[in-house]
C-alpha positions in Angstrom: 0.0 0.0 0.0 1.4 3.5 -1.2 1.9 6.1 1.4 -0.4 9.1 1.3 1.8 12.2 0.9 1.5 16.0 -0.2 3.4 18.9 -0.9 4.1 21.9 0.9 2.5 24.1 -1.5 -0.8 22.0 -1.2 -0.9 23.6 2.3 -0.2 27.2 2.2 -2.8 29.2 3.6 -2.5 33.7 3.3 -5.2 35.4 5.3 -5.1 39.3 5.4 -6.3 41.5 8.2 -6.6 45.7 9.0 -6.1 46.4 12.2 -9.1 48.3 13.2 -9.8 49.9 17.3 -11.0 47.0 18.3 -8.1 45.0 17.7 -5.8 47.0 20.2 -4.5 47.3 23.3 -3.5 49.9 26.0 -1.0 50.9 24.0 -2.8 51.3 20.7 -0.7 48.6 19.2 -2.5 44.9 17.9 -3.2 42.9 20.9 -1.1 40.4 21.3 -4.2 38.0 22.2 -5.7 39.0 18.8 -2.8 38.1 17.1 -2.3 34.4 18.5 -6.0 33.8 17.7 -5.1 35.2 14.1 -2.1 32.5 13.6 -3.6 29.9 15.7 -6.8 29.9 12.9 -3.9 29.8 10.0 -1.9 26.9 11.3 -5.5 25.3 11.8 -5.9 25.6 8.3 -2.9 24.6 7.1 -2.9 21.3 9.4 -6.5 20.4 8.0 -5.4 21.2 4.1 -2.7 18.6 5.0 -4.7 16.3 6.9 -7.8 16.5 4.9 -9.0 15.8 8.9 -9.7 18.2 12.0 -6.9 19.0 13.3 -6.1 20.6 16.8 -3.2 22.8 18.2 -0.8 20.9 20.6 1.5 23.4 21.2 3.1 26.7 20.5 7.2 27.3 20.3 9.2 29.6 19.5 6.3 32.5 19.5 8.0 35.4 18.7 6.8 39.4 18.2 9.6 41.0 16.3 7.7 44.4 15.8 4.3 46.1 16.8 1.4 46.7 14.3 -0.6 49.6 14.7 -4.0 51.1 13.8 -5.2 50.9 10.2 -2.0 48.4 9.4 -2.5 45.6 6.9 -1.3 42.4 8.4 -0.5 39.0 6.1 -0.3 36.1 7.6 1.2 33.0 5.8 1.1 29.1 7.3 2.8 25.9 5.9 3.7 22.8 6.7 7.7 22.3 7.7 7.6 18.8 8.9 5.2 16.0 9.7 5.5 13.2 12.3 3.3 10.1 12.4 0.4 12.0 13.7 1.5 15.6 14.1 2.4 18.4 12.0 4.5 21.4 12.4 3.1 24.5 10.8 5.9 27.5 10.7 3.7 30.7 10.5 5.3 34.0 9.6 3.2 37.5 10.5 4.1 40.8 8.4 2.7 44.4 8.0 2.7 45.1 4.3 3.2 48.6 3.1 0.8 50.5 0.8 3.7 49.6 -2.2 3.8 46.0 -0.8 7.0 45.5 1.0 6.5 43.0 3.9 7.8 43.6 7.3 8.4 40.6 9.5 6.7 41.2 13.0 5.8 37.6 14.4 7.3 34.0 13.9 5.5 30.6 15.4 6.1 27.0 15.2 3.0 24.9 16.3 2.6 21.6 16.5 -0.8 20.3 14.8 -2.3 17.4 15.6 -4.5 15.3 13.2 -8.1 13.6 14.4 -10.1 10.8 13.3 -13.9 11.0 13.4 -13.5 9.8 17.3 -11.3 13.1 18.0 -8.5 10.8 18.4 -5.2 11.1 16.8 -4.6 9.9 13.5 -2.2 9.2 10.5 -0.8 12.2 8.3 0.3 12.9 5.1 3.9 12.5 4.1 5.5 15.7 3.3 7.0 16.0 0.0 9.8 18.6 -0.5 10.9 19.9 -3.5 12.5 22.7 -2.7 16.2 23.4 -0.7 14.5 25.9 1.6 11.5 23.2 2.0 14.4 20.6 2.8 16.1 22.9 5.3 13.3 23.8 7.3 12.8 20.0 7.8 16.0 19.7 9.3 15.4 22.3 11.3 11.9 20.8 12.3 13.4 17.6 13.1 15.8 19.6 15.4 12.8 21.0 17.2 11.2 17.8 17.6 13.8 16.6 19.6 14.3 19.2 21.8 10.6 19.1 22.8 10.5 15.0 23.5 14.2 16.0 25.5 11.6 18.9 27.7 8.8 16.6 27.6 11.0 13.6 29.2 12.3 16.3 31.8 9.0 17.0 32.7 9.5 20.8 31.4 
């Protein structure tokens, strides 16, 4: 029996947003909160366009807010797949303010682990990644990397 298996590309999910009042905090920047829920629904959507299943966040790493976004910014958000595991994805997502001329500023990086569900909301078989590119090739490396430093914090009880 072949092994199911898809490319990165069949994954990719872009969502837009404006920030808008409601969307900030104290300090009239985006709300951190509102932010996680934003890449929290991308990664979602990039673990179930793998999967073809409902899928369900595990964990967050590596969350990281390089640079505030302010009132009336546009924010793109951009999900794929990195690496898969026997029942779990990682989904790198990447958060930028784009420019009225369309330059792209980098102000949020995540890692989360996906997890894929039968109909029982139990864990099930994934995809295969196929990679085709060397940048798709080196961010599995580097997800393999991070999936042995979580079992190593997971088997210290951390």
């Amino acid at each position: 029996m072949e092994v199911e298996s898809r490319k990165v590309s069949e994954s990719i999910v872009e969502t837009v947003h404006m920030v808008r009042p409601q969307h900030l905090n104290a300090a009239e920047r985006l709300f951190g909160g509102e932010l996680m829920q934003w890449i929290d629904e991308v990664a979602g959507m990039v673990g179930k366009r793998h999967a073809r299943k409902n899928v369900i966040t595990a964990s967050v790493d590596n969350l990281r807010f390089l640079r505030g976004a302010y009132l009336k910014d546009t924010v793109v958000i951009i999900g794929k797949v990195t690496y898969v595991g026997t029942t779990s994805m990682e989904v790198k997502v990447d958060t930028y303010v784009e420019a009225l001329n369309g330059e792209r500023t980098p102000i949020n990086h995540a890692f989360f682990t996906m997890v894929a569900l039968d109909e029982n909301d139990k864990p099930t078989a994934v995809p295969r990644l196929e990679l085709e590119t060397e940048e798709e090739k080196e961010e599995w490396v580097k997800g393999e990397k991070r999936r042995q430093i979580r079992m190593m914090r997971k088997e210290e009880g951390l």
